[in-house]
PQR file of N, CA, C, O and H, with PARSE charges and radii, in Angstrom:
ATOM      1  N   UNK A   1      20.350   2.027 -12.564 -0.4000 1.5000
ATOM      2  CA  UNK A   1      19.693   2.241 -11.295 -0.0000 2.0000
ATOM      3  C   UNK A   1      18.808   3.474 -11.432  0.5500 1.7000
ATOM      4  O   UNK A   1      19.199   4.550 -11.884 -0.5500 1.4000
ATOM      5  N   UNK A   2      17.625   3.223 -11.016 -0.4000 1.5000
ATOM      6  CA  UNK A   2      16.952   3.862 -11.271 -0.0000 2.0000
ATOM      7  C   UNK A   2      16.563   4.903  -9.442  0.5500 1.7000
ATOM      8  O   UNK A   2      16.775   4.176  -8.471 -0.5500 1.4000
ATOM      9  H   UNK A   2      17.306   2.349 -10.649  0.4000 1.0000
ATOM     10  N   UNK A   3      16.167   6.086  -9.139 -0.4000 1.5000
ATOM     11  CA  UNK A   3      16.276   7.146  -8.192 -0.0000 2.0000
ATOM     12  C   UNK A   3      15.135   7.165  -7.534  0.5500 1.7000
ATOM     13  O   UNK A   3      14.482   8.046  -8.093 -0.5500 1.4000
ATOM     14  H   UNK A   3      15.995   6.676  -9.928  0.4000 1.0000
ATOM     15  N   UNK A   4      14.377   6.626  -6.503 -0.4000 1.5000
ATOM     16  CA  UNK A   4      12.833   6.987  -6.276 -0.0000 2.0000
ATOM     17  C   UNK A   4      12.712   7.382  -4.969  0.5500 1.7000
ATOM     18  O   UNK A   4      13.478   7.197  -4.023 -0.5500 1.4000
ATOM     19  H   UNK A   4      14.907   5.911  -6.049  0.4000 1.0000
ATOM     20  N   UNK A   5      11.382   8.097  -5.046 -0.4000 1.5000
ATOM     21  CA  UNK A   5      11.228   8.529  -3.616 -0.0000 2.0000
ATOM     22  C   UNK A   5      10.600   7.852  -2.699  0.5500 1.7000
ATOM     23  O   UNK A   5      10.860   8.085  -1.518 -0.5500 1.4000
ATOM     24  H   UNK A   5      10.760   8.247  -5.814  0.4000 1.0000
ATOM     25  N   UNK A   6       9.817   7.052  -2.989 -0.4000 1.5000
ATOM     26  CA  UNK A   6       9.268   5.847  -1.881 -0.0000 2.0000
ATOM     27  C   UNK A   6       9.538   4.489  -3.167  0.5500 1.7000
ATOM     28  O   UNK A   6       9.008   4.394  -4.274 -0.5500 1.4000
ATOM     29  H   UNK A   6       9.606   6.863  -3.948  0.4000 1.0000
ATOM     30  N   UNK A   7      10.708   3.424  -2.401 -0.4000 1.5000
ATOM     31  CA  UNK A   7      10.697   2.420  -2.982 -0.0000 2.0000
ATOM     32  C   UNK A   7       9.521   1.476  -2.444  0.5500 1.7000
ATOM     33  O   UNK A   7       8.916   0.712  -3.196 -0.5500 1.4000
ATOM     34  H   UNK A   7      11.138   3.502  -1.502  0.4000 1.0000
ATOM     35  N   UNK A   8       9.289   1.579  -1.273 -0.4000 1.5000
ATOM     36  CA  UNK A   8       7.923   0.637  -1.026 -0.0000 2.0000
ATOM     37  C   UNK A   8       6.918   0.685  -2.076  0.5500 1.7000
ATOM     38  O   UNK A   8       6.630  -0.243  -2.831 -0.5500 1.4000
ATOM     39  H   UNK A   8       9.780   2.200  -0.662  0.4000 1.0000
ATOM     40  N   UNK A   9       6.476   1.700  -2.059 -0.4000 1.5000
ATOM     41  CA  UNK A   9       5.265   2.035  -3.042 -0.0000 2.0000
ATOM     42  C   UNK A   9       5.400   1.804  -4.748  0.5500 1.7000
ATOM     43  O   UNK A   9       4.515   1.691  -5.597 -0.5500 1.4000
ATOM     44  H   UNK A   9       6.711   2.455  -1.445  0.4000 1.0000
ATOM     45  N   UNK A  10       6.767   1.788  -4.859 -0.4000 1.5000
ATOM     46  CA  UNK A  10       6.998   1.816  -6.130 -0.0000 2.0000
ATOM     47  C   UNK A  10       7.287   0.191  -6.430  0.5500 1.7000
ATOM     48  O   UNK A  10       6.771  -0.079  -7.515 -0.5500 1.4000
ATOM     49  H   UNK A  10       7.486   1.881  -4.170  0.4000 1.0000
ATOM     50  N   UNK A  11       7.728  -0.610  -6.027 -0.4000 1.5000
ATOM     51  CA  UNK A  11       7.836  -1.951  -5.603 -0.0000 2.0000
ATOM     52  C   UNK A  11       6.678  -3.031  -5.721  0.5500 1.7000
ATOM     53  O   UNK A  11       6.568  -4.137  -6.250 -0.5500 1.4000
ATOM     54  H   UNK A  11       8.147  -0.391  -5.146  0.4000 1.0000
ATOM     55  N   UNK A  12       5.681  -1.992  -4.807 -0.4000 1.5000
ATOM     56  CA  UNK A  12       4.054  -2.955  -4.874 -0.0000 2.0000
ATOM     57  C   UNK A  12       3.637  -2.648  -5.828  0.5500 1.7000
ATOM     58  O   UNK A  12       2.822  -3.463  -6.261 -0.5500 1.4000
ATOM     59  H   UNK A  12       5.771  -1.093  -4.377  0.4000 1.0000
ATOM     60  N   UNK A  13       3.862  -1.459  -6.683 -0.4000 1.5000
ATOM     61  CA  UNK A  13       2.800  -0.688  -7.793 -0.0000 2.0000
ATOM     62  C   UNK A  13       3.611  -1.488  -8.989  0.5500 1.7000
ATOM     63  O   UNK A  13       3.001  -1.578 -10.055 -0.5500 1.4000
ATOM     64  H   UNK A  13       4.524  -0.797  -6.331  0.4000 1.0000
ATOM     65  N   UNK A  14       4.999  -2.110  -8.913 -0.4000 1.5000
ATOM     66  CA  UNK A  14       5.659  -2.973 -10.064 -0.0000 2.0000
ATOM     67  C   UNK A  14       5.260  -4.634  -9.906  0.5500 1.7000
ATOM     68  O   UNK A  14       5.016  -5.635 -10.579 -0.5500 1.4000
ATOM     69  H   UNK A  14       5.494  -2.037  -8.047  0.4000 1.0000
ATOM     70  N   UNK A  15       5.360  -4.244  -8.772 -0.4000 1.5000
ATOM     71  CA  UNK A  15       4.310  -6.337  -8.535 -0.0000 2.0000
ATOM     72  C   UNK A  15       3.099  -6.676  -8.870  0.5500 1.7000
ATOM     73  O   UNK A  15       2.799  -7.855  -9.056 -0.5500 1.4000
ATOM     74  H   UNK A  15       5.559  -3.431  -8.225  0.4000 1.0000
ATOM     75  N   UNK A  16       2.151  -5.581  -9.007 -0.4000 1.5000
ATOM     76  CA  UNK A  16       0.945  -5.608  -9.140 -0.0000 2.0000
ATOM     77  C   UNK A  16       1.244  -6.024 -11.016  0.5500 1.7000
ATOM     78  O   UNK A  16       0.641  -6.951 -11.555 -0.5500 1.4000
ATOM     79  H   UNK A  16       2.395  -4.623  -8.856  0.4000 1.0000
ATOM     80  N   UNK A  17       1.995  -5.370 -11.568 -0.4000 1.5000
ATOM     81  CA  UNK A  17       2.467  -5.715 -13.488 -0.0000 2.0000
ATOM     82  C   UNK A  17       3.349  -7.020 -13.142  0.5500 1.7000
ATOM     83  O   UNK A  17       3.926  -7.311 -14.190 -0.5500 1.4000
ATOM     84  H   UNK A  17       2.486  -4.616 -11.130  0.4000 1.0000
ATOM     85  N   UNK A  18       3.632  -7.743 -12.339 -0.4000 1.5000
ATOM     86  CA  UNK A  18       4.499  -9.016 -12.530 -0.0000 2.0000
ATOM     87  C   UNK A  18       5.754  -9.040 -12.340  0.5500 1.7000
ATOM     88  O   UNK A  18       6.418 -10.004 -12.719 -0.5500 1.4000
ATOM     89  H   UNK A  18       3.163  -7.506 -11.488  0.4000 1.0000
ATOM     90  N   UNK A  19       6.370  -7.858 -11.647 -0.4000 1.5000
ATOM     91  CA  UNK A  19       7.428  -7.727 -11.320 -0.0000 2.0000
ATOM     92  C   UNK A  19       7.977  -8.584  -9.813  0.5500 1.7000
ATOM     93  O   UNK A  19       7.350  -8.455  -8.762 -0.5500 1.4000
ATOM     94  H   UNK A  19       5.830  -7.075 -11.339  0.4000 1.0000
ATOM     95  N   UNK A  20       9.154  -9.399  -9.918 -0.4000 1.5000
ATOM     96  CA  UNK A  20       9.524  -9.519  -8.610 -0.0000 2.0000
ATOM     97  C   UNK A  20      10.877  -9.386  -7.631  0.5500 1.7000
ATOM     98  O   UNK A  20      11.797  -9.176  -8.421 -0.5500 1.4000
ATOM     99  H   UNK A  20       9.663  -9.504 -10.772  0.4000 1.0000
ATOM    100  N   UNK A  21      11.189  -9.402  -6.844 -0.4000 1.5000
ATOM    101  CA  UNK A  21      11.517  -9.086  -5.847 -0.0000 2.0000
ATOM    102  C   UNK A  21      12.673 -10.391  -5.629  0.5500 1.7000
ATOM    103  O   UNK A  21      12.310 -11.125  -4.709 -0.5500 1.4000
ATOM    104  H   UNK A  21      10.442  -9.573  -6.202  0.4000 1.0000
ATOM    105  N   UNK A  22      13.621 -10.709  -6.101 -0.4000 1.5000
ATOM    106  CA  UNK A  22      14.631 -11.616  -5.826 -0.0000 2.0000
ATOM    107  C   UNK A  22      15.328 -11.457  -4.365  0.5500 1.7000
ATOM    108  O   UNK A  22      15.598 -12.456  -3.697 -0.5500 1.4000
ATOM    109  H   UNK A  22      13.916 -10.113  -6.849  0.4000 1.0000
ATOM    110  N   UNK A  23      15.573 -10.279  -3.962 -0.4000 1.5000
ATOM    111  CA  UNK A  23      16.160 -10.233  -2.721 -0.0000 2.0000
ATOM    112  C   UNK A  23      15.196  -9.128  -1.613  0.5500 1.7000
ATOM    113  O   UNK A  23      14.099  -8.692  -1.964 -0.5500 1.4000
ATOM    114  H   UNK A  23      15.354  -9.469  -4.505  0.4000 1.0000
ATOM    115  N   UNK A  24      15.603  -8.911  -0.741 -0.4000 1.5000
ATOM    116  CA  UNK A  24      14.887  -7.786   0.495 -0.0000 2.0000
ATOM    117  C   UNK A  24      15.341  -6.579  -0.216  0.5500 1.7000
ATOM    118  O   UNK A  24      16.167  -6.371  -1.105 -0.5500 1.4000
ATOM    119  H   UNK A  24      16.494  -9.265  -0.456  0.4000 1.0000
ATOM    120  N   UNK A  25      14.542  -5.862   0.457 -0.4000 1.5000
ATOM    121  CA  UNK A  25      14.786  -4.277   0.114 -0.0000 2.0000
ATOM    122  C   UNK A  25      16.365  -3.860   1.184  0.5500 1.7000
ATOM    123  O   UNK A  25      16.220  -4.020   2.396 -0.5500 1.4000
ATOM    124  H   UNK A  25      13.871  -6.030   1.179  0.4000 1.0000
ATOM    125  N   UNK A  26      17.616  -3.410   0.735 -0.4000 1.5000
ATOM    126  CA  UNK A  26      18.595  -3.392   1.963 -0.0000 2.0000
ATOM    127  C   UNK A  26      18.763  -1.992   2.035  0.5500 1.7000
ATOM    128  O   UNK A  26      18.357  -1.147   1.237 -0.5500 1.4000
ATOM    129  H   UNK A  26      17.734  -3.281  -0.249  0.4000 1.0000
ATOM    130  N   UNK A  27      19.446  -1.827   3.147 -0.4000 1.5000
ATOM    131  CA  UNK A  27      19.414  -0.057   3.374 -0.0000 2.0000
ATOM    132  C   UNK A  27      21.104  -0.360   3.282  0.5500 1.7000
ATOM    133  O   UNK A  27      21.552  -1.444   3.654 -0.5500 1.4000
ATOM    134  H   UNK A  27      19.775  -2.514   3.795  0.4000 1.0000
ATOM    135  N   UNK A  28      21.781   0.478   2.867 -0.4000 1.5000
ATOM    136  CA  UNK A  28      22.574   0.839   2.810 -0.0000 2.0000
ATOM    137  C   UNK A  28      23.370   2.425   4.197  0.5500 1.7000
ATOM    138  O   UNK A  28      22.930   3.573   4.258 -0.5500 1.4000
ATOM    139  H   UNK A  28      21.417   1.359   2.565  0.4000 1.0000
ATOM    140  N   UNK A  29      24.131   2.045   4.750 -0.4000 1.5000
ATOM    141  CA  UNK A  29      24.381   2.747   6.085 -0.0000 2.0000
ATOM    142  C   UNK A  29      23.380   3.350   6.244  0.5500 1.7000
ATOM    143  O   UNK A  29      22.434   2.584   6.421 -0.5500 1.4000
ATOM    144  H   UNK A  29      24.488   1.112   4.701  0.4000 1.0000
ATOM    145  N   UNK A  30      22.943   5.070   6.285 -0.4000 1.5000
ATOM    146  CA  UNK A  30      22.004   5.404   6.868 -0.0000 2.0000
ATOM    147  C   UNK A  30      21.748   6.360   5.571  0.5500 1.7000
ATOM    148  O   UNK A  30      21.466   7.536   5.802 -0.5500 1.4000
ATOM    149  H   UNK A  30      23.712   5.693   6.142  0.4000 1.0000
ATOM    150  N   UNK A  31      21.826   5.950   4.320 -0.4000 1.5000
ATOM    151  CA  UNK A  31      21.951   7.101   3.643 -0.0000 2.0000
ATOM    152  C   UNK A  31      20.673   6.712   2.267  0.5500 1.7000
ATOM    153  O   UNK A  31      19.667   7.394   2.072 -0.5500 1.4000
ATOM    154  H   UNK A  31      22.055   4.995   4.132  0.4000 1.0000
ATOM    155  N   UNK A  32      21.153   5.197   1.288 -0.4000 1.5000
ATOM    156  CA  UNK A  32      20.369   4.802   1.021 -0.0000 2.0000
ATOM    157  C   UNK A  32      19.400   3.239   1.332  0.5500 1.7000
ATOM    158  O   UNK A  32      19.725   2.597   2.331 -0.5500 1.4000
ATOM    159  H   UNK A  32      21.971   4.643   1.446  0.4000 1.0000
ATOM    160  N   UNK A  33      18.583   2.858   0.706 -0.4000 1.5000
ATOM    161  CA  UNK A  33      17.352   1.533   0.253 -0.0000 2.0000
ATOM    162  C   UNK A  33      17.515   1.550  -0.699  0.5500 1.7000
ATOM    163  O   UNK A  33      17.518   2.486  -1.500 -0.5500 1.4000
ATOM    164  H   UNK A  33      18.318   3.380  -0.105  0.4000 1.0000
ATOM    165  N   UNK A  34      17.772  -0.009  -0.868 -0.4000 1.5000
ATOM    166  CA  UNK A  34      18.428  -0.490  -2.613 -0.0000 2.0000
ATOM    167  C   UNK A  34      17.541  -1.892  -2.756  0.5500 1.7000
ATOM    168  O   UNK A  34      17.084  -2.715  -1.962 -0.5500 1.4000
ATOM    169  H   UNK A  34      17.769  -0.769  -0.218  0.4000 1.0000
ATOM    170  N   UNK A  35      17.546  -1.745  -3.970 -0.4000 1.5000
ATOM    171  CA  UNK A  35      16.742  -3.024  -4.477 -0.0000 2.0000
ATOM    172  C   UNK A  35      17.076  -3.723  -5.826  0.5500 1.7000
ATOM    173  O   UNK A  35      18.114  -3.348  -6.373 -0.5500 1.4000
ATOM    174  H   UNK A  35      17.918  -1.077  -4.615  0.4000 1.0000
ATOM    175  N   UNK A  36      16.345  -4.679  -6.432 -0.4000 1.5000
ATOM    176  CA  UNK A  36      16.053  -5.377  -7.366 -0.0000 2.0000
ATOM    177  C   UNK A  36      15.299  -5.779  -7.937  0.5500 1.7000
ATOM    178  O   UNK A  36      14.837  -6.842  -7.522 -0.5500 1.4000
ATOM    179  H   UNK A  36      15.502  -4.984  -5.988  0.4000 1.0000
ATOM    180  N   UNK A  37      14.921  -5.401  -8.764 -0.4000 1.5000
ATOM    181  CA  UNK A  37      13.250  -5.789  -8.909 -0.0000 2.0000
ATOM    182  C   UNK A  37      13.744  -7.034 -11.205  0.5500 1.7000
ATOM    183  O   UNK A  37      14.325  -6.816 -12.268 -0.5500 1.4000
ATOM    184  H   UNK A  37      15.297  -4.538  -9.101  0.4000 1.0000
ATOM    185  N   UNK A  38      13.235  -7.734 -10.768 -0.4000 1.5000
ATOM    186  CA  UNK A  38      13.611  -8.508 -12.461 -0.0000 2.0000
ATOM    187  C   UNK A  38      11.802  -8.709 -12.682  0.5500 1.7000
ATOM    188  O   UNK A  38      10.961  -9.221 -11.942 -0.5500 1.4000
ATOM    189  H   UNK A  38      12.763  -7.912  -9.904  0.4000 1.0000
ATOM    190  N   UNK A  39      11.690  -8.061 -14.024 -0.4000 1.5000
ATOM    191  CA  UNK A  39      10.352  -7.799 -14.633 -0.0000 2.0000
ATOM    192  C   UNK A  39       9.970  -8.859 -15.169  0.5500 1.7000
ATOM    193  O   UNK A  39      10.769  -9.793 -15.235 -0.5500 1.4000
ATOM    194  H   UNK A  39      12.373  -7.645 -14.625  0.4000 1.0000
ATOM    195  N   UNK A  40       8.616  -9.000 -15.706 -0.4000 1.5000
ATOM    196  CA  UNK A  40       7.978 -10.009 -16.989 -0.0000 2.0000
ATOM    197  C   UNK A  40       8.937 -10.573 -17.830  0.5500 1.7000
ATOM    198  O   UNK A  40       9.076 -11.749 -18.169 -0.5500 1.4000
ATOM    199  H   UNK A  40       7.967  -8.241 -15.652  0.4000 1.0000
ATOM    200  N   UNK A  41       9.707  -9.383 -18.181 -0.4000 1.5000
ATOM    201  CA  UNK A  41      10.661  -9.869 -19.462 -0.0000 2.0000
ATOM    202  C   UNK A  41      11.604 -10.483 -19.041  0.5500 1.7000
ATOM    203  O   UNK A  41      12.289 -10.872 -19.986 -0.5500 1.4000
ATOM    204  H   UNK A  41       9.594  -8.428 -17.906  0.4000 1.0000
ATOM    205  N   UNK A  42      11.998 -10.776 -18.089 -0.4000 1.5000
ATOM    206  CA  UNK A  42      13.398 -11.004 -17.233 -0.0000 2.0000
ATOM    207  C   UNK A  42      14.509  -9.916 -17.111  0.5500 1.7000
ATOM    208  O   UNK A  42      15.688 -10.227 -16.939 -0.5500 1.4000
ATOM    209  H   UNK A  42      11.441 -10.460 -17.321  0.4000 1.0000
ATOM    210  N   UNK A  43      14.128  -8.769 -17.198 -0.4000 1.5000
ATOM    211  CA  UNK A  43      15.239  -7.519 -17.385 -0.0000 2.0000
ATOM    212  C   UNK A  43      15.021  -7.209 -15.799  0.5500 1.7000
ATOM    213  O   UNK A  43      13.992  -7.468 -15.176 -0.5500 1.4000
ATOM    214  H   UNK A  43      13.171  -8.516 -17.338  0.4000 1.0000
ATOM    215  N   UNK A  44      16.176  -6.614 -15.281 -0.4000 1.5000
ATOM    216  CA  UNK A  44      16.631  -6.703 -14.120 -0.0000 2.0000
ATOM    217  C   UNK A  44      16.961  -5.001 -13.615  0.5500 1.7000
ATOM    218  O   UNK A  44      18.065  -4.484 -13.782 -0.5500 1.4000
ATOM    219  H   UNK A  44      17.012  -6.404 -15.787  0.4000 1.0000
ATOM    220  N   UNK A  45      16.037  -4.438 -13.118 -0.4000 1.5000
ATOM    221  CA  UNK A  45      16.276  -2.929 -12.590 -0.0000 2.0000
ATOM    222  C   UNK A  45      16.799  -3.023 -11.282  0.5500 1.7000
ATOM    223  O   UNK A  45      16.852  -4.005 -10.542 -0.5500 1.4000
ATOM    224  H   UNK A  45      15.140  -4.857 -12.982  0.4000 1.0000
ATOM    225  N   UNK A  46      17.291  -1.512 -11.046 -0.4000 1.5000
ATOM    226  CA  UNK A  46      17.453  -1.465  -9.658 -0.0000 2.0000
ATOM    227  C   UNK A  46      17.082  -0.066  -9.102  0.5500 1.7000
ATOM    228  O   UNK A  46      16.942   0.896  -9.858 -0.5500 1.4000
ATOM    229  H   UNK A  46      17.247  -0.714 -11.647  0.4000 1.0000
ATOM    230  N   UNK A  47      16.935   0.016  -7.814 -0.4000 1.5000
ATOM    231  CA  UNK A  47      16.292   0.994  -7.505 -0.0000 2.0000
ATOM    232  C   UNK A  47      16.971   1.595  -6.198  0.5500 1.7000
ATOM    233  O   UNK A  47      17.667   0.980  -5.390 -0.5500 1.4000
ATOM    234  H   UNK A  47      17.049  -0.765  -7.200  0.4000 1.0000
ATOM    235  N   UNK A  48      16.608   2.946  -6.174 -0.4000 1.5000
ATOM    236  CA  UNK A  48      17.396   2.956  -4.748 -0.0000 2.0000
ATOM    237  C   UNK A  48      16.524   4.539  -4.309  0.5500 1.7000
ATOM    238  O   UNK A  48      15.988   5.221  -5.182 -0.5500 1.4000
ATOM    239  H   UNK A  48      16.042   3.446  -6.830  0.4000 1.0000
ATOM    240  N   UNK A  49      16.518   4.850  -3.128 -0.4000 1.5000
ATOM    241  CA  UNK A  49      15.291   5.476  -2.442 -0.0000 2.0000
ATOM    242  C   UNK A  49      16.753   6.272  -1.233  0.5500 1.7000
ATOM    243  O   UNK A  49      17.532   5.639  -0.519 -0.5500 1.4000
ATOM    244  H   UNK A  49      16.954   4.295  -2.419  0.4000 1.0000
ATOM    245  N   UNK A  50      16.687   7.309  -1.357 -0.4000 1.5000
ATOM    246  CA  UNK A  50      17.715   7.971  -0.566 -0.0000 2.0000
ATOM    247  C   UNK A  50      16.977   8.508   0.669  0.5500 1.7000
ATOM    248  O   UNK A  50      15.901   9.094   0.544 -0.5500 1.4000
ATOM    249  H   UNK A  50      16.054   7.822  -1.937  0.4000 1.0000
ATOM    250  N   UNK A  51      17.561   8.305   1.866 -0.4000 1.5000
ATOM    251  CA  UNK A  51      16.615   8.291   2.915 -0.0000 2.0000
ATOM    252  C   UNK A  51      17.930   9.019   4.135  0.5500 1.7000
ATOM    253  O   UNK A  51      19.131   8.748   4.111 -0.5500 1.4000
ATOM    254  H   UNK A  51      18.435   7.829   1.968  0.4000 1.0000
ATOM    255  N   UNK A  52      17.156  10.066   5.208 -0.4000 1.5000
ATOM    256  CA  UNK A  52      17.896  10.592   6.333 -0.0000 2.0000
ATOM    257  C   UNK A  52      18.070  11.723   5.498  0.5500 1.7000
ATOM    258  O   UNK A  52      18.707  12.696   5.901 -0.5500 1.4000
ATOM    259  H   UNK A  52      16.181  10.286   5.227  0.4000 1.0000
TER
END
């Protein structure tokens, strides 16, 4: 899992290289935004954006 500070931005700027988006972006209680993003290669990151 990878730590970012705006997952939006980082999300569109990985789609724009072919990355996609298997599920919604979910927030987690009020603390983090978690994601999934599976690349070109089929390798499977995750991301999470700490928020509040």
């Amino acid at each position: 899992m990878f730590a970012v500070d705006d997952i939006d931005d980082i999300v569109d700027r990985l789609r724009t290289h072919g990355a996609e988006l298997p599920d919604e972006i979910a927030q987690y209680e009020s603390t983090y935004r978690l994601c999934y993003l599976r690349g070109s290669a089929g390798i499977i990151v995750a991301l999470a954006e700490q928020i509040g």
